[in-house]
C-alpha atoms as one frame of an Amber mdcrd trajectory, in Angstrom:
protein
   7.661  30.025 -26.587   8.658  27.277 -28.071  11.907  24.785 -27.951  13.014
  26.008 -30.824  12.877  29.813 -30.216  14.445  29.115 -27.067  17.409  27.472
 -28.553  17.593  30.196 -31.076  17.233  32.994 -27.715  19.742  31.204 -25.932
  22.135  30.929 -29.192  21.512  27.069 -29.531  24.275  26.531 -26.274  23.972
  25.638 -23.021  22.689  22.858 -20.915  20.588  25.805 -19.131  18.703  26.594
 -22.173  18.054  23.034 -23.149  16.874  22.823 -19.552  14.312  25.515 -20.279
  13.279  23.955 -23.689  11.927  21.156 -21.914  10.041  22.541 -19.599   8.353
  24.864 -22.036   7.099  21.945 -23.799   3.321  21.299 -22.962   2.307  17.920
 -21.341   0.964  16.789 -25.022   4.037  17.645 -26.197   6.679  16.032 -23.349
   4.669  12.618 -23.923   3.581  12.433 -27.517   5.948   9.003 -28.491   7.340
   8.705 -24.910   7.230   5.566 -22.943   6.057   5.858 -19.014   7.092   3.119
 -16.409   5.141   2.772 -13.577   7.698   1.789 -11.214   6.363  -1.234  -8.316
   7.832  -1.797  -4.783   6.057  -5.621  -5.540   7.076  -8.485  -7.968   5.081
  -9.614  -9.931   1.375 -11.343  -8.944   1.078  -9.393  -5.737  -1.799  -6.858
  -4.730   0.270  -4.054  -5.788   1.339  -5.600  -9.145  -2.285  -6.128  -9.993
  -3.420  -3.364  -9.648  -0.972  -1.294 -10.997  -1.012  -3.553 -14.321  -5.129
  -2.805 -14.350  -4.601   1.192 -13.443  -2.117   1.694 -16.780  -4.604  -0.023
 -18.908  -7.059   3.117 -18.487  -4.721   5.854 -17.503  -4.189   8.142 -20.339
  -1.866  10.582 -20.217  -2.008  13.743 -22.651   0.119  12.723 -26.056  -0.879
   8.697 -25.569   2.601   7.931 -24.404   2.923   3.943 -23.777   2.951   2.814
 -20.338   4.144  -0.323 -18.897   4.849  -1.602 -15.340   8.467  -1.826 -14.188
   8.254  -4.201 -10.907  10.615  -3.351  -8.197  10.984  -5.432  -5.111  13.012
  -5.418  -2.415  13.746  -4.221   0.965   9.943  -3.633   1.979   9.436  -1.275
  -1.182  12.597   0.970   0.309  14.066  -0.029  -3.112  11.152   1.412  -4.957
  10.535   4.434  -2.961  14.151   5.355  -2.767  14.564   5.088  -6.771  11.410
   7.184  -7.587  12.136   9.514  -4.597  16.391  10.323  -5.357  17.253   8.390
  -8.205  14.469   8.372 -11.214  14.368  11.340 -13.507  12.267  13.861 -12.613
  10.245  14.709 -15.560   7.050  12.617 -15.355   8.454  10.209 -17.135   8.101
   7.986 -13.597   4.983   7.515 -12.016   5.078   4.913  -9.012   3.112   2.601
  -6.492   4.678   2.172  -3.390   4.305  -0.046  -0.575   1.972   1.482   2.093
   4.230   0.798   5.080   6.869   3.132   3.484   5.440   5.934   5.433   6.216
   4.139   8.555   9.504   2.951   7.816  10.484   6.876   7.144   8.734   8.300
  10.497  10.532   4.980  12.788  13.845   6.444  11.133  14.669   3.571   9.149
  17.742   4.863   7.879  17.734   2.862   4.193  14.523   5.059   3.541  16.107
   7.997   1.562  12.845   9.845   1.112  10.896  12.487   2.842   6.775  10.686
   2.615   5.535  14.239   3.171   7.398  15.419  -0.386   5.944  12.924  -2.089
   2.938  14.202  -4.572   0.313  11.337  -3.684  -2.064  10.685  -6.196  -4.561
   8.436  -4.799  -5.123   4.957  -3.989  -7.950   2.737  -5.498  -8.726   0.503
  -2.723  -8.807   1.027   1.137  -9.125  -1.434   3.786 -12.029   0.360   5.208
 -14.343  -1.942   3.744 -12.406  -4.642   2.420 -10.579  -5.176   5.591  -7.724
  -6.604   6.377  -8.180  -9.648   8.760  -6.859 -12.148  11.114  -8.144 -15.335
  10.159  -8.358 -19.218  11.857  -8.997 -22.877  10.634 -12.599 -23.536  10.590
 -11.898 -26.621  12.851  -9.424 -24.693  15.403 -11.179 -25.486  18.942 -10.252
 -21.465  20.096 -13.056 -19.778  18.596 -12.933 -16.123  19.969 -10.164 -13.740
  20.970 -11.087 -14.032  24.736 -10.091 -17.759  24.226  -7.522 -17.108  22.720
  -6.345 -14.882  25.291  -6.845 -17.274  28.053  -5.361 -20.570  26.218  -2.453
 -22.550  28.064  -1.018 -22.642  24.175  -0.608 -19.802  21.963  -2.127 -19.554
  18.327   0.367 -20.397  15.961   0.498 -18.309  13.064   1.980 -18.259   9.649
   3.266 -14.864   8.224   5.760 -13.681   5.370   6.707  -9.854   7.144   3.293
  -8.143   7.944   3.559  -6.416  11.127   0.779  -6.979  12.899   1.034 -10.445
  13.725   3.308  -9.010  15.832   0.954  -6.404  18.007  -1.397  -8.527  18.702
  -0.032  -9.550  21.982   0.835  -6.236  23.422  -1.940  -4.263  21.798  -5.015
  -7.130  21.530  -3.354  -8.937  24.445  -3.689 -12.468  22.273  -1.258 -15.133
  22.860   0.691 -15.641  19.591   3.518 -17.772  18.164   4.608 -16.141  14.864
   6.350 -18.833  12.171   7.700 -16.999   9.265   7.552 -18.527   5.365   9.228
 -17.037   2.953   5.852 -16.456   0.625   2.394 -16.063   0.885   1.473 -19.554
  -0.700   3.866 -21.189   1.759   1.246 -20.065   4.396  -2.004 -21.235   2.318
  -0.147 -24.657   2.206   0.964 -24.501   6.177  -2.813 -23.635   6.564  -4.609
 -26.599   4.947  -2.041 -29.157   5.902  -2.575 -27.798   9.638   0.692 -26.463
  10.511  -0.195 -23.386  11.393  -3.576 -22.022  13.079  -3.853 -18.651  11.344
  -2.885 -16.061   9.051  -3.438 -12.286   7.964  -4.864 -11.250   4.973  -7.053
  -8.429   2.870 -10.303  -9.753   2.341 -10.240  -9.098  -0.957  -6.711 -11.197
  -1.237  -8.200 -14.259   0.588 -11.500 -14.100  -1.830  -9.342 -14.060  -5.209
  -6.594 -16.663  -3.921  -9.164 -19.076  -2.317 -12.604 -18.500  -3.442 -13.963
 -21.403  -1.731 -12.221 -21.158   1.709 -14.622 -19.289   3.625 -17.808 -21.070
   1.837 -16.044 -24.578   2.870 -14.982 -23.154   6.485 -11.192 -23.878   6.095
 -10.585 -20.573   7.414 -13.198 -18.230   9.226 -12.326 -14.555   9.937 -11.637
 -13.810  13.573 -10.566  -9.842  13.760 -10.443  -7.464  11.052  -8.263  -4.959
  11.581 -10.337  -1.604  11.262 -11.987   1.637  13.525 -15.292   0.573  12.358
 -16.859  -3.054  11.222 -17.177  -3.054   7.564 -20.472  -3.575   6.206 -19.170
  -7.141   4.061 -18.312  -8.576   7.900 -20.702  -6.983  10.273 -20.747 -10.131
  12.262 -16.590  -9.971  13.186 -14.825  -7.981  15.912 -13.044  -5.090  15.034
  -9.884  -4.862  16.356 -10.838  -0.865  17.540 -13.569  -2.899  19.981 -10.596
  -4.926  21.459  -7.780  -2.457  22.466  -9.671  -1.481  26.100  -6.487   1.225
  27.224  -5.404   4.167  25.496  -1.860   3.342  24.523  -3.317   0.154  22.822
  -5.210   1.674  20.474  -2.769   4.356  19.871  -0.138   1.838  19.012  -3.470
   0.328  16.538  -3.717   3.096  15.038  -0.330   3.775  13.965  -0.029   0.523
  12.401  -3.724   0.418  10.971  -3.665   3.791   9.562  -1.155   2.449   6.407
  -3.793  -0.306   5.819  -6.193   2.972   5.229  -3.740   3.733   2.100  -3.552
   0.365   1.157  -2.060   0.845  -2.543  -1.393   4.571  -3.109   0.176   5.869
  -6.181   2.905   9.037  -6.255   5.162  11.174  -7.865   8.645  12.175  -6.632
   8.840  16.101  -5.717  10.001  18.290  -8.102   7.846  17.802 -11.066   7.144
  20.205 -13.562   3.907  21.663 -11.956   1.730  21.375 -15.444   2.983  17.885
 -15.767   1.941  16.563 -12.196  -1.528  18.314 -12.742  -1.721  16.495 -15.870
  -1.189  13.074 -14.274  -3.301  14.042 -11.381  -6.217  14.520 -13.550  -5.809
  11.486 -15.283  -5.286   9.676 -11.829  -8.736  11.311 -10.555 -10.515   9.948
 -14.034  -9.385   6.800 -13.371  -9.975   5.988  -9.705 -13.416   7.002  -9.893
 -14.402   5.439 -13.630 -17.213   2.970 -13.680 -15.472   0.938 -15.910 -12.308
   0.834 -13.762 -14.394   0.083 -10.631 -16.206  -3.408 -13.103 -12.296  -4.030
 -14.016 -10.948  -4.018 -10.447 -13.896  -6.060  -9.327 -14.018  -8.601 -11.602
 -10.111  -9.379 -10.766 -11.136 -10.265  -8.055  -9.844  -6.666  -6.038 -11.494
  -4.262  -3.365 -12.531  -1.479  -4.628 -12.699   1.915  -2.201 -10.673   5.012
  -3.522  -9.228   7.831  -1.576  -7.981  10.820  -3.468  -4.677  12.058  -3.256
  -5.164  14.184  -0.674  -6.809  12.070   1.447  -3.793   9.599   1.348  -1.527
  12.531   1.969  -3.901  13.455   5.227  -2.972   9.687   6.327   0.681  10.514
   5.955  -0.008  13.405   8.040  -1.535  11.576  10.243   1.186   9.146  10.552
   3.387  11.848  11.014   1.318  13.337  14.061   1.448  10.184  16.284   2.390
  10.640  20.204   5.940   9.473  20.361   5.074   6.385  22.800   3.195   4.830
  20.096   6.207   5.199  17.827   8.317   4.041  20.301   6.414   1.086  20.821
   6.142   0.539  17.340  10.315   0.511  17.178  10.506  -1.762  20.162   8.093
  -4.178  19.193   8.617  -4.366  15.073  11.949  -2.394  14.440  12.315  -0.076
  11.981  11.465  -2.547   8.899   7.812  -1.731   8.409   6.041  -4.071   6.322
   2.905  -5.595   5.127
């Protein structure tokens, strides 16, 4: 049926009728002329942002609505997650890309995070840090050259961070001695690095290879620990941080801050939907994540490139979820309830 029969059944009225008219319209129909936001817990330039900007330009949506990025920072993507979660309408209208320590922030009972992670409809994420890890790297010219020196140095490593989290487990979980200096962005630290003022940093693989091409082929920084369960195949020579956590409560406290980094840039949809709509998008999210021409886009900017399907991000959130309590304890006691990264 029709809006317009409906109107006509329901005498042209009520709010309840016009309610039903739109949901009888087809997903061709709901987007022909429309324009879709994909809503950002980043500003603009960061991992998120780029990627989101490359995924519009080969999602389409049935009826060819326009799509543009809407960047939303703030409060670790809370501000993001809470808007598409509570606030945004909830007619596909809204598609999203939140930050991957959201989860985290939710199950630590952050109490800004108005969302439920597990209501969530998550679509997929195009890159994982699986094999484009995310590492711990040092100067080239830093006299501690291992983690076992590090862990036996009179002095602790000094490094530069702007809110990732684990800079902050590696002394209780990797049992590294650390000084943490905060900037308040990510170029801050490049600087800090090359002038010397700081001995390390964290970063995706990916991230360091787009921003500094030439850093690891000149030796101003050389990776020490990526932070994954098994060595990825582009850095088979560098510990894993799974080989350094030697008691059980160590690696559970690894895994409940690595498991995010497994998600690394998922998409979603707040709960609620109209079900044709979200199986709409989710079809067009599938075409895209796994499109060769998506996968030569994503590469040549420089990104990783190592898709998980919807489902599999929602088994991570799960998973998340499921962790023994003393891990999320530690978590609290250690980080707080901010999450980030």
């Amino acid at each position: 049926m029709n809006k317009l029969a409906i109107a006509v059944v329901c005498g042209l009225a009520t709010s309840l009728c016009l309610a039903q008219a739109a949901r009888a319209e087809s997903p061709e129909e709901f987007y022909r002329g429309k324009t879709v936001k994909m809503v950002v817990g980043s500003g603009v330039g960061a991992g998120y942002d780029h990627f989101a900007r490359a995924t519009i330009r080969y999602l389409k949506l049935p009826g060819k609505p326009t799509l543009i990025v809407q960047n939303m920072p703030g409060a670790r993507g809370i501000i993001a997650a809470n808007y598409i979660y509570g606030i945004a309408p909830k007619d596909g209208s809204i598609l999203g890309m939140v930050n991957r320590y959201t989860v985290v922030q939710a199950v630590t009972g952050n109490k800004r995070a108005k969302y439920d992670p597990r209501k969530f409809v998550w679509l997929g994420t195009p890159a994982t840090y699986d094999e484009d890890p995310y590492v711990l790297v040092v100067r080239g010219d830093h006299r501690l050259k291992t983690v076992e020196d590090i862990r036996n140095a009179k002095e602790p490593l000094i490094i530069g961070n702007t809110g990732s989290d684990l800079p902050l487990i590696l002394e209780p979980a990797l049992g590294m001695k650390v000084k943490i200096i905060q900037y308040k962005a990510k170029g801050m630290v490049d600087i800090a690095i090359e002038r010397k003022e700081v001995d390390s940093m964290g970063i995706a693989l990916a991230n360091l290879e787009k921003r500094h091409p030439d850093w690891l082929k000149r030796k101003v920084v050389r990776p020490l620990v990526q932070f994954v369960k098994k060595r990825s195949s582009k850095l088979p020579d560098v510990v894993a941080s799974s080989e350094l956590a030697t008691k059980p409560h160590q690696r559970a406290l690894l895994n409940f801050i690595e498991t995010p980094l497994a998600m690394a840039y998922p998409f979603v949809l707040a709960p609620g939907l109209p079900g044709d709509r979200v199986a709409a998008i989710q079809k067009a999210f599938d075409k895209v994540l796994f499109d060769p021409g998506y996968r030569q886009e994503v590469l040549k900017q420089g990104l990783a490139y190592s898709p998980k399907s919807g489902k599999q991000v929602k088994e991570l959130v799960e998973e998340l979820y499921a962790a023994p309590k003393e891990s999320i304890a530690a978590y609290k006691k250690i980080v707080g309830t901010r999450g980030g990264g």
